[in-house]
C-alpha positions in Angstrom: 91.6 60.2 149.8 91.7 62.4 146.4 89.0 64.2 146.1 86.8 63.7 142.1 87.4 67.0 140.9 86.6 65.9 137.3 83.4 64.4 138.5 83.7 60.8 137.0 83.6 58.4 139.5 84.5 55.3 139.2 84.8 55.5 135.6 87.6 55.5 132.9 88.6 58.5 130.7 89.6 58.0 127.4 92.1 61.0 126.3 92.4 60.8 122.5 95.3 62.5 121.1 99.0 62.8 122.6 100.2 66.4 121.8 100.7 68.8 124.3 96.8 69.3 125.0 96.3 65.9 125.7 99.3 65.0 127.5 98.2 68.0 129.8 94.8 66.2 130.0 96.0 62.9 130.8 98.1 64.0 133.3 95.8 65.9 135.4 93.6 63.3 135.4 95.9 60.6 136.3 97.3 63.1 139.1 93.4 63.4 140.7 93.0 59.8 140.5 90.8 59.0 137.4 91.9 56.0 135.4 93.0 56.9 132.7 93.2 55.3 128.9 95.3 56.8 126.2 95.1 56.6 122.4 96.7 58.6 119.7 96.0 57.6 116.0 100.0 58.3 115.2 102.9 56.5 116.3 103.1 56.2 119.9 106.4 57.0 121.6 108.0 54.2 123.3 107.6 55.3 126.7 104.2 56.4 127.6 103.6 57.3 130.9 99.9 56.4 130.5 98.1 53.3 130.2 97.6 52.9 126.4 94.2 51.2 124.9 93.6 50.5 121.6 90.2 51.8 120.3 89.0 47.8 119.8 89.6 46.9 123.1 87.9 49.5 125.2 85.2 48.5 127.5 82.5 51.3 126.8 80.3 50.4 130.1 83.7 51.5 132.4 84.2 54.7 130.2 83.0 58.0 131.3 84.1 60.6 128.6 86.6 60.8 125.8 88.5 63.9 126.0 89.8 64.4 122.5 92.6 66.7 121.3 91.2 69.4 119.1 92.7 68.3 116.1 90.9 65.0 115.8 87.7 65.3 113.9 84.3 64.1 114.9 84.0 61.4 111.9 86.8 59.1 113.2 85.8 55.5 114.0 86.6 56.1 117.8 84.6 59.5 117.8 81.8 57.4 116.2 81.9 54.7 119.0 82.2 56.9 122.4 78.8 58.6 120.6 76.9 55.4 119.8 77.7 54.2 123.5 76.4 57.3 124.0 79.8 58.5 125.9 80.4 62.1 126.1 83.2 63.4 123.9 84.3 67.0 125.4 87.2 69.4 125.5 90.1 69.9 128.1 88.4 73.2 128.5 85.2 71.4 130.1 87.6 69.2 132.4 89.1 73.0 133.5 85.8 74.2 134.1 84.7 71.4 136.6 88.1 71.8 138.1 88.1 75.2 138.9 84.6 76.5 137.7 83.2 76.8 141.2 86.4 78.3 143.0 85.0 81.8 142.3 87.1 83.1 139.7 85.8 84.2 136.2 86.2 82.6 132.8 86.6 84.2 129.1 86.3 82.8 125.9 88.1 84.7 122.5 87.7 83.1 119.0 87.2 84.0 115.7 89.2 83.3 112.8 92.0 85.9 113.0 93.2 88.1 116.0 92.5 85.5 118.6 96.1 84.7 119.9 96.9 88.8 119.7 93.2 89.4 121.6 93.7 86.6 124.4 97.1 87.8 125.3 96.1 91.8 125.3 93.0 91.0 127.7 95.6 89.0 129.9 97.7 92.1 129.9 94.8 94.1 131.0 93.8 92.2 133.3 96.9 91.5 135.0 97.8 95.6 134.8 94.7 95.9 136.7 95.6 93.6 139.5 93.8 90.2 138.8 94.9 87.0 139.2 95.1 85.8 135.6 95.7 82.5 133.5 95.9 82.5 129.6 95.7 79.8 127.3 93.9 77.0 126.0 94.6 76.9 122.1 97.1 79.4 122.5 99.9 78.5 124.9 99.3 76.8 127.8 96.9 73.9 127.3 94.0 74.3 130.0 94.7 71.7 132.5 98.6 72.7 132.4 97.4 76.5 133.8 97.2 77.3 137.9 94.2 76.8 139.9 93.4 80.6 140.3 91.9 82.0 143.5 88.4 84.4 143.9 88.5 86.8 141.3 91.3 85.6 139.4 90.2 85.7 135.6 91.0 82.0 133.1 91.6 83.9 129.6 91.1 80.9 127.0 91.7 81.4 123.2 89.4 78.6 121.7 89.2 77.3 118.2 86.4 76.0 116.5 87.7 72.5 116.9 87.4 73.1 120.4 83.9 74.7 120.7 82.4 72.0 118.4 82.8 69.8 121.5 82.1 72.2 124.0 79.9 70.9 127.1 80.6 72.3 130.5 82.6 75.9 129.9 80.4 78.6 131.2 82.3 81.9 130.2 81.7 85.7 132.1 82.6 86.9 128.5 82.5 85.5 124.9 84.2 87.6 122.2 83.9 86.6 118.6 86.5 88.2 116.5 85.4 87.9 112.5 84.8 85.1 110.6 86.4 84.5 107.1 86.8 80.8 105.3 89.2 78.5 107.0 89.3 75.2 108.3 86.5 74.4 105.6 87.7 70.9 105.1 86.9 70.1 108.6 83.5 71.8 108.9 82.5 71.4 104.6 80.9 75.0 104.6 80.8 78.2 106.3 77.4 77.9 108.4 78.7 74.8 109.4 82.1 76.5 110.9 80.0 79.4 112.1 77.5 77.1 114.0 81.1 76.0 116.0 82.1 79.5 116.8 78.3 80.0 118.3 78.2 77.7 120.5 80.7 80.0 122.3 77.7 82.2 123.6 75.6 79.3 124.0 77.8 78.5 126.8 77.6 82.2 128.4 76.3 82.7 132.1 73.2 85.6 131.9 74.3 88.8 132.4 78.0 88.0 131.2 79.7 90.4 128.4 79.1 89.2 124.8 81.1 90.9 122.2 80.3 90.1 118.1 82.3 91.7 115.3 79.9 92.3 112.6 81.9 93.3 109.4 80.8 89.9 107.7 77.2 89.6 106.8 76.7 86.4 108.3 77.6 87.5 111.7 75.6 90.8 111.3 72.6 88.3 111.2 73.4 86.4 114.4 74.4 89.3 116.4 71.1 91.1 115.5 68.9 87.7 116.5 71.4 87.4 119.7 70.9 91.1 121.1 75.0 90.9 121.3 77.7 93.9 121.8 78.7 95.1 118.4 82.2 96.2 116.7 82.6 97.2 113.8 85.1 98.5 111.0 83.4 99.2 108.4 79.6 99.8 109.2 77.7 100.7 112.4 77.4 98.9 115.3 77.3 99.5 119.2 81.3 100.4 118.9 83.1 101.4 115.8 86.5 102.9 114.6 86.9 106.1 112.3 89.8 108.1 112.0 92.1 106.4 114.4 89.8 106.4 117.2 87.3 103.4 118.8 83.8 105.3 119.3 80.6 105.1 120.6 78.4 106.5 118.2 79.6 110.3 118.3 81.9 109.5 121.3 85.5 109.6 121.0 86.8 106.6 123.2 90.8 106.3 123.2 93.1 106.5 120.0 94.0 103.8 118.8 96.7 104.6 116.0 98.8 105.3 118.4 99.6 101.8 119.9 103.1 101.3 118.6 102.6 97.3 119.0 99.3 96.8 117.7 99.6 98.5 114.2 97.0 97.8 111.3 93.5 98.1 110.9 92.9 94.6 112.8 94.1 95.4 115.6 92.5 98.3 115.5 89.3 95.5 115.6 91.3 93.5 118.3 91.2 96.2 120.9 87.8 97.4 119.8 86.8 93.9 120.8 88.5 93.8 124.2 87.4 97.3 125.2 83.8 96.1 124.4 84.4 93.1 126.6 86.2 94.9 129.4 85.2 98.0 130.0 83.2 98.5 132.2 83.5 95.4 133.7 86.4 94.3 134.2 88.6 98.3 134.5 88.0 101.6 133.6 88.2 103.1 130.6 91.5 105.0 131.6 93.1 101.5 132.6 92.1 99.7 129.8 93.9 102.8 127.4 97.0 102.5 129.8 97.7 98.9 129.5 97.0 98.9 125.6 100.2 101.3 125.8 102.4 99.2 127.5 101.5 95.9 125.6 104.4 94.3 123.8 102.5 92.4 121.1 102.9 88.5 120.6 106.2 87.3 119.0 105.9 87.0 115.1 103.0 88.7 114.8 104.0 92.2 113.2 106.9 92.1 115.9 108.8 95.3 116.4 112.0 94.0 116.2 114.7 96.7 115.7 115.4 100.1 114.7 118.7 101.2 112.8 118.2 105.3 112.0 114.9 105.3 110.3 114.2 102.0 109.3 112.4 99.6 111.3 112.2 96.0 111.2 109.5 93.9 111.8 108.9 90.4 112.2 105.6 88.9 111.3 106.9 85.4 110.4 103.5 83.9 112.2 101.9 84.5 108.1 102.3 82.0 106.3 99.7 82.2 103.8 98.1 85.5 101.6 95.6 86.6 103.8 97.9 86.6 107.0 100.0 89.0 105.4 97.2 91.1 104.1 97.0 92.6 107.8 100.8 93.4 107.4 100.4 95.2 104.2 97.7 97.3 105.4 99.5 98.0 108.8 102.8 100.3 107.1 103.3 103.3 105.0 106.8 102.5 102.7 107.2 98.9 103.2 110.1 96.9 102.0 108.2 93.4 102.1 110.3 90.0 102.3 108.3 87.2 101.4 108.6 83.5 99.9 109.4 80.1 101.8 107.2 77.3 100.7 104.3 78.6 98.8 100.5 77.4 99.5 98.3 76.0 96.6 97.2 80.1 96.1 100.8 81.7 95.8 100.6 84.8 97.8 96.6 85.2 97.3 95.0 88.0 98.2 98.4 89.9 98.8 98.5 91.1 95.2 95.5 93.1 95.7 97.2 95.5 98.7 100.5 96.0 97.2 100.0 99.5 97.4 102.9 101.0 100.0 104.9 98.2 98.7 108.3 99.6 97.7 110.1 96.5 96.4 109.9 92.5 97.1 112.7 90.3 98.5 112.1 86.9 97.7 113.1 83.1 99.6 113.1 80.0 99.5 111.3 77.8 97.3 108.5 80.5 96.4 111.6 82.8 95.2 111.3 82.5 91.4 107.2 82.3 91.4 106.9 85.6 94.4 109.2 87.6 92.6 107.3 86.9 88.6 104.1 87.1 90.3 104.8 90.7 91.6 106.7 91.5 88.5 103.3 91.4 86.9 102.1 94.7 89.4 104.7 96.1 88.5 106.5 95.9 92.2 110.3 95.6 92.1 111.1 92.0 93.0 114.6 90.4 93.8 115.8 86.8 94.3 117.2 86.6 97.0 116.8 83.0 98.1 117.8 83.4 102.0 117.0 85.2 104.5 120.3 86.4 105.8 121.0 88.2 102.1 117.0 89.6 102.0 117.8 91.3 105.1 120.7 92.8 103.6 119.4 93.8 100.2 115.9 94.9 101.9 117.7 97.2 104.2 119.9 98.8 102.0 117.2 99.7 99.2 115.4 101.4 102.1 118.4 102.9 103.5 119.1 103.8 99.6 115.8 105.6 99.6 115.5 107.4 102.8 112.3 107.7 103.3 110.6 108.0 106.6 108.4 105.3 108.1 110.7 102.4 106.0 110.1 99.1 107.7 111.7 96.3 106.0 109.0 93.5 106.9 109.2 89.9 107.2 105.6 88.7 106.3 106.4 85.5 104.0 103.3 84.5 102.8 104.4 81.2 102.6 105.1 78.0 105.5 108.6 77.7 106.9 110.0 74.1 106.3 111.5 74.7 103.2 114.3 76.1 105.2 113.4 76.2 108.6 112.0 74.2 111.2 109.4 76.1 112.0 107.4 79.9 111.6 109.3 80.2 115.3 113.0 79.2 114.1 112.4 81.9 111.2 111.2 84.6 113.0 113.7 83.6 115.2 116.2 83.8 112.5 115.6 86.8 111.1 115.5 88.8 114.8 119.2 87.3 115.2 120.2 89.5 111.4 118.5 92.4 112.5 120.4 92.5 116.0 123.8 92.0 113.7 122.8 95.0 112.3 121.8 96.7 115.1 125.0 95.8 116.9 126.7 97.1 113.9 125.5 100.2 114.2 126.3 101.1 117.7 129.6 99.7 117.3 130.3 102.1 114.8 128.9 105.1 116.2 131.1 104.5 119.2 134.4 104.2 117.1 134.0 107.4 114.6 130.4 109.1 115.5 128.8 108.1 112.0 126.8 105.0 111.2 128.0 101.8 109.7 124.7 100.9 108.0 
């Protein structure tokens, strides 16, 4: 006899939503024995492995929750239904929780609206460095009911989005960071309290005693975290942990460098591993492990990805920003940057980038934003050429910095721009453009082997 892990009975779920969340969702429950109904407003392939039920033909008394996919917002018709039926509408997160919330090992929650995926993973690594059992994901990578059951003491690290927590019923966390908070996803929520009520409700799910980190470099969550009694980080101000001068302190207190971390460059992630220290230390390690793993941490691919070296210029990939303020971080983050940028343009061009264009040495523009990029950054007066690919920006990008010679050159893909003008995806062009840099790479060392001197 399986044993109700989930909790529900004799009753029906209803798992709304067929990505890779929700197939995750419906098959755990199916697995455990809960009936299971799916429905996904799209197209549904033509061999589900689930039993599919249109919205009109669901019996409400047999239902017992509808586990939507985070994507699907709180105004659609079957939304509306399961809440009038009073049916509970909750998260895969939720379902993990009852699975695995009373096996003993401890639960974190990251969000905010940049840094989450680069935070999440870093805490993992931490974590794991230090000898725990650990499972990351939830919005970023593994969906929740895909991860391992983890023993005593293991450690669930969940990124969650404000689509998730805005349905958040069961999740009890042993730590709740929030990141920042800037405008996004505004079409779903209509205004910014409304999107910052969602991130909340993160530490309204937080066990007493557990670690509650806040940054505070927006005014809005300066006046929560005061009301809240929460840990403070912050950048720019004062709070219970700051940064100045390379360094995360503790008011006068020197705590680790941290311009020293060759894979987390820029001032936020300067703020991500203030964050996590706040959170882990002393908690979860000392201060000296927390320090150690931060060195040995790889970085997330196409994020401001270290991708190559050949002599003194480095190449890095941050193909993840696709829109202005994603590649602020980037232009903030080098010294003489030789900045490729374009693919298909959002309604704001490259945004806010025109206001950091400072250590920008020249632009290399793709794709369909390649005329618009290269006038727009004509006009401040930063050398621009067309260059329409990739494969001939890398080219032109690395030999005006290899022209210049200066040190600290990084010819950086940051495009400012979404992908599938050209490419399938931000992955495929990331992926792309660390395939040309190893051409060049390979180049080199071919050529140093045959006569001593480099090809590039």
């Amino acid at each position: 006899m399986q044993r109700d892990v989930y909790g529900f009975g004799h009753k029906a779920v209803v798992v709304y939503g067929l990505g890779a969340s929700g197939r995750a969702t419906a098959q755990a429950l199916q697995d455990a024995g809960t009936e299971v109904f799916v429905w996904d407003d799209n197209e549904l392939p033509d061999a589900v492995a689930f039993n599919v039920r249109p919205p009109d033909m669901l019996d409400w008394a047999r239902i017992g929750a509808v586990v939507k996919s985070p994507g699907i917002a709180l105004q659609t018709p079957l939304i509306r239904a399961a809440e009038a039926h009073k049916v509970p509408v909750m998260t895969d997160v939720d379902l993990l929780y009852r699975r695995d919330g009373d096996n003993g090992a401890g639960f974190i929650g990251i969000t905010g609206t940049n840094g989450k995926s680069t935070t999440t993973a870093l805490v993992g690594h931490v974590l794991r460095c230090c000898g725990y059992k650990v499972a990351v994901g939830g919005n970023f990578g593994t969906p929740a009911l895909a991860l391992p059951e983890l023993p005593r003491n293991g450690v669930y690290v969940l990124e969650l989005s404000s689509y998730q927590l805005e349905t958040l019923n069961d999740l009890q966390v042993d730590g709740a960071v929030l990141l920042n908070l800037t405008p996004d996803h505004l079409a779903r929520h209509g205004t910014m309290e409304a999107y910052l009520e969602a991130k909340l409700k993160l530490f309204d799910h937080a066990k007493a005693g557990g670690a509650q980190v806040m940054g505070v470099d927006q005014p809005l969550l300066r006046g929560q975290a005061e009301r809240r009694g929460v840990t403070t980080v912050s950048m720019t101000g004062s709070g219970d942990y700051t940064v100045a001068e390379g360094h995360l302190m503790r008011g006068m207190e020197r705590l680790m460098r941290l311009d020293n971390l060759e894979h987390l460059p820029g001032p936020h992630n300067a703020q991500n591993v203030a964050c996590a220290y706040a959170l882990m230390v002393p908690r979860w390690c000392t201060a000296a492990e927390f320090e150690a793993a931060c060195q040995s941490f790889k970085g997330l691919p196409h994020r401001l990805e270290k991708v190559g070296r050949v002599g003194e210029v480095m190449f890095v990939n941050d193909s993840k920003a696709t829109n202005g303020d994603s590649t602020v971080y980037a232009l903030q983050s080098f010294a003489n940057i030789y900045w490729i940028c374009g693919g298909l343009p959002k309604t704001d061009g490259l945004g806010a980038c025109v206001k950091h264009l400072d250590a920008v040495r020249a632009a290399f523009t793709i794709g369909a934003a390649t005329e618009d990029f290269a006038e727009e950054l004509a006009r401040y007066n930063v050398p621009s050429f067309k260059c329409r690919t990739l494969d001939v920006a890398v080219r032109e990008a690395f030999a005006a910095a290899r022209s210049e010679g200066l040190e600290d050159a990084v010819v950086l893909l940051s495009p400012s721009a979404a992908s599938m003008d050209q490419f399938r995806n931000f992955e495929h062009r990331g992926d792309t453009f660390v395939n040309l840099v190893q051409g060049l790479v390979t180049m080199e060392q071919v050529e140093r082997r045959v006569t001593g001197k480099s090809a590039v």
